[in-house]
C-alpha positions as CSV (number, residue, x, y, z in Angstrom):
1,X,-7.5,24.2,-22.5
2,X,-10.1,21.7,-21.6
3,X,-10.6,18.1,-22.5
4,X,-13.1,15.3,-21.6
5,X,-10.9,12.4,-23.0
6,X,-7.7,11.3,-24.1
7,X,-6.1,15.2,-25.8
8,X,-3.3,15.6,-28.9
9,X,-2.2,17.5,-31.7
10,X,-1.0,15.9,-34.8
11,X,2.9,16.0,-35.6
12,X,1.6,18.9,-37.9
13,X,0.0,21.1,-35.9
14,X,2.6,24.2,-33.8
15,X,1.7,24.8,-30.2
16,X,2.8,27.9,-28.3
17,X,5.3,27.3,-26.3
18,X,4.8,30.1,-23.8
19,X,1.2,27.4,-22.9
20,X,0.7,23.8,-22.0
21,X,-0.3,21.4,-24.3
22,X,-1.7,18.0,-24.6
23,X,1.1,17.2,-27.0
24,X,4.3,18.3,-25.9
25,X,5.8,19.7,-29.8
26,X,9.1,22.0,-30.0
27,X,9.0,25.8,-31.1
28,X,8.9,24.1,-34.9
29,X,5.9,22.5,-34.2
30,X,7.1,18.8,-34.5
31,X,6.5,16.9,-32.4
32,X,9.5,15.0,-30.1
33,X,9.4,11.2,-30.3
34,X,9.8,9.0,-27.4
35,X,12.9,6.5,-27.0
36,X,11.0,3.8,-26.5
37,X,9.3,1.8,-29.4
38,X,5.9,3.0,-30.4
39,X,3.1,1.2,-29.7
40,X,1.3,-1.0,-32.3
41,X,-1.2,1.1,-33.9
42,X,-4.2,-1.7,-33.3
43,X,-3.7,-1.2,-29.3
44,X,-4.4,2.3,-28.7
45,X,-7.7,3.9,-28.4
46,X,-5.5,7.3,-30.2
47,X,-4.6,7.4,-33.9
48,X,-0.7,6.6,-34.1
49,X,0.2,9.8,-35.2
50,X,0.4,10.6,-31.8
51,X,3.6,10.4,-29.9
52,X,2.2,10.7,-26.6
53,X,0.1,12.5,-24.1
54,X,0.7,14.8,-21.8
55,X,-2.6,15.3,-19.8
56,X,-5.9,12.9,-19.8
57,X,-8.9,14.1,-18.1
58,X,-11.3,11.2,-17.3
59,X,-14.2,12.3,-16.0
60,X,-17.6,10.8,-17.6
61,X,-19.8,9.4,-14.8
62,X,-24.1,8.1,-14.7
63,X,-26.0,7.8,-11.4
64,X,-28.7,6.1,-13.1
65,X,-32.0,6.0,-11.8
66,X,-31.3,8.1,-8.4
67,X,-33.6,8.3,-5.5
68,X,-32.7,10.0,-2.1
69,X,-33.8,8.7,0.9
70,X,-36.0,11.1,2.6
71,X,-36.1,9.7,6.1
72,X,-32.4,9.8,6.4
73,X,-32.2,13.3,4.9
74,X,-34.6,15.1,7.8
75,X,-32.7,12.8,10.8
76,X,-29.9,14.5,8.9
77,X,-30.9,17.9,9.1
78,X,-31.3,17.9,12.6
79,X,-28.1,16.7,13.7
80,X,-24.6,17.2,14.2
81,X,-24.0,16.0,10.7
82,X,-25.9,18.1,9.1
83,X,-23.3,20.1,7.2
84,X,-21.5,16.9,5.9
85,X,-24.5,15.3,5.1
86,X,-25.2,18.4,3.2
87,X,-21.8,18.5,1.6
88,X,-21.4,14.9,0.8
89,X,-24.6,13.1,0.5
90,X,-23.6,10.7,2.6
91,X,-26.1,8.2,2.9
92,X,-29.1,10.1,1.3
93,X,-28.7,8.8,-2.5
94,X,-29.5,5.2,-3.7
95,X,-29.0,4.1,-6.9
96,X,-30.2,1.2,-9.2
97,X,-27.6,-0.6,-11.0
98,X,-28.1,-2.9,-13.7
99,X,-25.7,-5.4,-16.1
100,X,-24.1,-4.0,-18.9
101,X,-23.6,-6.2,-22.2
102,X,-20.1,-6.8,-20.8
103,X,-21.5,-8.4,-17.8
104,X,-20.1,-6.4,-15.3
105,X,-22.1,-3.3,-13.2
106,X,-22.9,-0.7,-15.1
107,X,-22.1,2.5,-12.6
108,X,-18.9,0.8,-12.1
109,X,-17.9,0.3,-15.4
110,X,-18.8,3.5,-16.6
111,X,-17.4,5.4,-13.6
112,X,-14.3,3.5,-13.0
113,X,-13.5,0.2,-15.1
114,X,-13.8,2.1,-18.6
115,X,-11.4,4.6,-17.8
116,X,-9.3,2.1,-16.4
117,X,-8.9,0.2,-19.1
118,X,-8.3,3.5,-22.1
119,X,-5.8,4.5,-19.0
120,X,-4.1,0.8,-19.7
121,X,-4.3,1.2,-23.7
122,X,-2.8,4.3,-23.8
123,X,0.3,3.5,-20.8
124,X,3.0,3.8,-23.7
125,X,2.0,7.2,-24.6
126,X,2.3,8.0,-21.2
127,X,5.4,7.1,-19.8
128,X,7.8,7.3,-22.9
129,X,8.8,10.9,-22.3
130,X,11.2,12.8,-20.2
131,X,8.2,15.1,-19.8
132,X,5.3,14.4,-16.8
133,X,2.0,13.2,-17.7
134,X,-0.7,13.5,-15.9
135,X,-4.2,11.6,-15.4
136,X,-7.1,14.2,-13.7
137,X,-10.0,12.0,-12.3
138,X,-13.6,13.4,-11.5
139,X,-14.2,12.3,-8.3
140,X,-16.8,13.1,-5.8
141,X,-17.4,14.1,-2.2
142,X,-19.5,11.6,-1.9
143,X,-17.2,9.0,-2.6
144,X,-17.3,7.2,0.8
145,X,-15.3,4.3,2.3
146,X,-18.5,3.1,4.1
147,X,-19.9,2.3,0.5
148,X,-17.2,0.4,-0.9
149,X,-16.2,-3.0,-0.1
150,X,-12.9,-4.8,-1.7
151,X,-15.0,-8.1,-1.5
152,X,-17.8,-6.3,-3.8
153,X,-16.1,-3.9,-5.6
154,X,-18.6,-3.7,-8.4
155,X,-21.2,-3.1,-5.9
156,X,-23.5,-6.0,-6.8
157,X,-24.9,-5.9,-3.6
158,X,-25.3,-2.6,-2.5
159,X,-27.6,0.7,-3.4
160,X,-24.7,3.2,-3.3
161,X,-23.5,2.5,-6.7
162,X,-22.0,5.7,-7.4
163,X,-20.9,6.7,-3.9
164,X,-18.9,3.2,-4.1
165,X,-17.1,3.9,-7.6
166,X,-16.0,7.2,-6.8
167,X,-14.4,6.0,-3.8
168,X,-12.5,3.2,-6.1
169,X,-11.9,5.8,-8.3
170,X,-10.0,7.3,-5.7
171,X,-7.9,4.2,-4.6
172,X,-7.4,3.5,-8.4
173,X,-5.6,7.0,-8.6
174,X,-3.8,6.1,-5.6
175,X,-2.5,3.2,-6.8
176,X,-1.5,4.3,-10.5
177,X,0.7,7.0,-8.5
178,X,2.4,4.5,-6.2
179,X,2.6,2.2,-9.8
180,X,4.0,4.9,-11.7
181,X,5.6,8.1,-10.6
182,X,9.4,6.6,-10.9
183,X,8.0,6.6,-14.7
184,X,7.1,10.1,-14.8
185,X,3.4,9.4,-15.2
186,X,0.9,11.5,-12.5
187,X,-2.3,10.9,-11.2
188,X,-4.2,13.4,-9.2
189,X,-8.1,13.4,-7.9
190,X,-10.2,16.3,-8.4
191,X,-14.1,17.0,-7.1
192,X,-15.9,19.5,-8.7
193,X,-18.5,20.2,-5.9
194,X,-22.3,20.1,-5.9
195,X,-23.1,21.3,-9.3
196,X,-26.6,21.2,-11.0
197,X,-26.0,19.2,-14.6
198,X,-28.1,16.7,-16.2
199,X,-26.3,13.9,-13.5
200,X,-29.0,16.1,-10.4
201,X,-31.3,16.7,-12.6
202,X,-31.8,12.9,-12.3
203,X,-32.4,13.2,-8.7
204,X,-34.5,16.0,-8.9
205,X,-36.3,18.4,-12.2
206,X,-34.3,20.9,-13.0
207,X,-37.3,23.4,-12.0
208,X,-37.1,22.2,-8.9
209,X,-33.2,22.8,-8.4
210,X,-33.9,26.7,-9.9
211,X,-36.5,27.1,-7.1
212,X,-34.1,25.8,-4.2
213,X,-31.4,27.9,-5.6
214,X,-31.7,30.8,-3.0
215,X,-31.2,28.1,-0.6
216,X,-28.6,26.4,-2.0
217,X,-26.7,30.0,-2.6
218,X,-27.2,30.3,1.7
219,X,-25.6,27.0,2.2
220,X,-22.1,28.3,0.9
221,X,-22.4,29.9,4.4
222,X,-21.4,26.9,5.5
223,X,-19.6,24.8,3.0
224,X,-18.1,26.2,0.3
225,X,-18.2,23.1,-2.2
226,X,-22.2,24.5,-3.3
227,X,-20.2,25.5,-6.9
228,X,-23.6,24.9,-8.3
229,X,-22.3,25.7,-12.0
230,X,-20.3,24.0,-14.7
231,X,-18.3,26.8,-14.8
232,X,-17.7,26.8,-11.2
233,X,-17.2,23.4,-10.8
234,X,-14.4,23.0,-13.4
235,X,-11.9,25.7,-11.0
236,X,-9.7,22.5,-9.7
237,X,-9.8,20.7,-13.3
238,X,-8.3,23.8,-14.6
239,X,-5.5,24.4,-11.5
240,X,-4.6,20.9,-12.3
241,X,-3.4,21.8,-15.8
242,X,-1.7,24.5,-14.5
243,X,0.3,22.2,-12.2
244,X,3.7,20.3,-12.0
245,X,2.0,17.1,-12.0
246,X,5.5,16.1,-9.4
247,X,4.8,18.5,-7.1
248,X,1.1,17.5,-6.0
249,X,0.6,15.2,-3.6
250,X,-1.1,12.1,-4.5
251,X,-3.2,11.3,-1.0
252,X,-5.1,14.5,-1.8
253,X,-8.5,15.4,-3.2
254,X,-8.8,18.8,-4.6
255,X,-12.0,20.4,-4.0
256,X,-13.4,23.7,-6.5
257,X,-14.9,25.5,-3.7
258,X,-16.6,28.7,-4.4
259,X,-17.2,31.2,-1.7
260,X,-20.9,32.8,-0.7
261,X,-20.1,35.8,-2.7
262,X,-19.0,33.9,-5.9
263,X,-14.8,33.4,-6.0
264,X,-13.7,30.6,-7.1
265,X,-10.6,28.5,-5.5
266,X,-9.2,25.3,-5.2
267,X,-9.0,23.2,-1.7
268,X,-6.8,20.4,-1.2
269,X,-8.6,17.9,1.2
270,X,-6.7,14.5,2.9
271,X,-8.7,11.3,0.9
272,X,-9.5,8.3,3.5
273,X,-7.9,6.1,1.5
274,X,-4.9,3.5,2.2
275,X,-2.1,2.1,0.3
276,X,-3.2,-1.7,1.4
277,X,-6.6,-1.3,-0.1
278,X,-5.7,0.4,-3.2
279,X,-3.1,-2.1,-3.9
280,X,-5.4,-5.3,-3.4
281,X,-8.0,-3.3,-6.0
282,X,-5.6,-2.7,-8.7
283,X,-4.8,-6.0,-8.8
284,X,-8.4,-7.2,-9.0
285,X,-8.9,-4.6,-11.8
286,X,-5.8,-6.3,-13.5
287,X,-7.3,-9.0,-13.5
288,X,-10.8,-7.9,-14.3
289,X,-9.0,-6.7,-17.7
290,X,-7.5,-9.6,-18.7
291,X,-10.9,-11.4,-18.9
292,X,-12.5,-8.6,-20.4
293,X,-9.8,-8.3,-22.8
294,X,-10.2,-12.3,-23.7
295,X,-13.4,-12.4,-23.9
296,X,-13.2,-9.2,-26.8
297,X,-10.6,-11.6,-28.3
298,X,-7.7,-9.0,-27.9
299,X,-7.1,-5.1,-27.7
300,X,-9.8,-3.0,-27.7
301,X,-10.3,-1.8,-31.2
302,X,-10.8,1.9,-32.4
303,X,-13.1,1.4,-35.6
């Protein structure tokens, strides 16, 4: 089962219980009610049918107006980076970032900040069960320490817009699992690899991606994260859900890798990330909220 958002049944609806769900229901099909009080209807981004959730998959991202930088790509290629330059993008694409009506950037708050906050609204539907829940980010290999900065974490300043969310996506998830795990509530990173959607077609036409596609099929010679389809690229997403969300471990990244003659798996890759920095960017996203919040004159609504 695959979702893009926030996933339920309503009480009414009987789920198999030989599969997972994103509603945990009994054999009967009802659904089992937290102890805790419910939340107020007007606070969550769900309608309050719902008891609560057992996965979330947050994954919408932009790169708006991408550009890669040509002169870093061919000092790239001819050095002993070249396969992680090829692999992450470090340093090759620059972004332009504008204001969003909300005032804040708008790769960050699309990336990051907007999943934050539903991940916020939706907290008591997450942690009033016996049973794990589990929040599955998209993330990126070319989410890179180097482009973020605590001081700037919107990225005001910078041209690596998206490189720099992904990597506070990745302290974010950090941080929720420090924040939350005691309260059975998961968080795990996932990357889907280099995968040709509408998000590269940006960078380059899509006719132009079909015509390097020999050469991108040679680079899996190399590095295996070339999943170049949708398809492909969903292989961790889907291990995830297959998962004890307790049992993963939350300092890792888990790559879809697909091998040069087309098999899918999943590798789990070390993130540079550290507890000190994703605690001191929680708490500025804390705070971020409340004067979002304020300024919307309460919770977010779902009309």
């Amino acid at each position: 089962m695959r979702t893009d958002s926030a996933g339920a049944r309503p009480p009414n609806t009987a789920v198999s219980p030989s599969a997972p769900s994103l509603l945990y229901s009994t054999a009967l099909g009802k659904v089992q009610k937290c102890s805790s009080d419910p939340p107020k209807p007007e606070t969550l981004a769900v309608p309050p049918w719902f008891q609560y959730l057992d996965y979330i998959y947050l994954n919408a991202g932009i790169m708006p107006n991408p550009h890669i930088s040509f002169n870093a790509f061919i000092s790239g290629l001819f050095s002993r980076k070249a396969v992680h330059m090829l692999s992450t993008a470090e340093g090759l694409l620059h972004q332009v970032d504008q204001v969003t009506v909300d005032g804040l950037q708008e790769v960050f708050e699309t990336n990051l900040f907007g999943h934050f906050v539903l991940v916020r609204q939706l907290e008591p539907l997450l942690r009033c069960s016996e049973k794990p829940s589990m929040l599955i980010w998209t993330s990126s290999s070319n989410a890179m320490r180097s482009a973020f900065s605590l001081d700037d974490y919107q990225h005001k300043k910078g041209k690596e817009a998206y490189s720099s969310s992904k990597y506070a996506t990745d302290l974010t998830s950090l941080a929720l699992n420090r924040h939350f795990n005691k309260q059975n509530l998961y968080s795990s990173v996932v990357c889907p690899g280099i995968v040709t959607t509408n998000l590269t077609y940006g960078i380059m036409p899509s006719l132009f991606w079909k015509l390097l596609m020999p050469i991108l099929w040679l680079i899996r010679l190399f590095t295996k994260t070339y999943t170049l389809t949708p398809y492909n690229g969903s292989e961790a997403h889907i291990w995830l859900f297959k998962q004890k969300p307790e049992s993963l471990d939350g300092l890792m990244k888990y790559h879809s890798c697909t091998t040069f003659a087309g098999n899918n798996y999943v590798e789990p890759r070390k993130m540079d990330v550290d507890d000190e920095t994703a605690k001191k960017l929680y708490q500025k996203l804390l705070e971020l909220e409340k004067q979002v919040l304020a300024r919307s004159n309460g919770p977010i609504s779902t009309k």
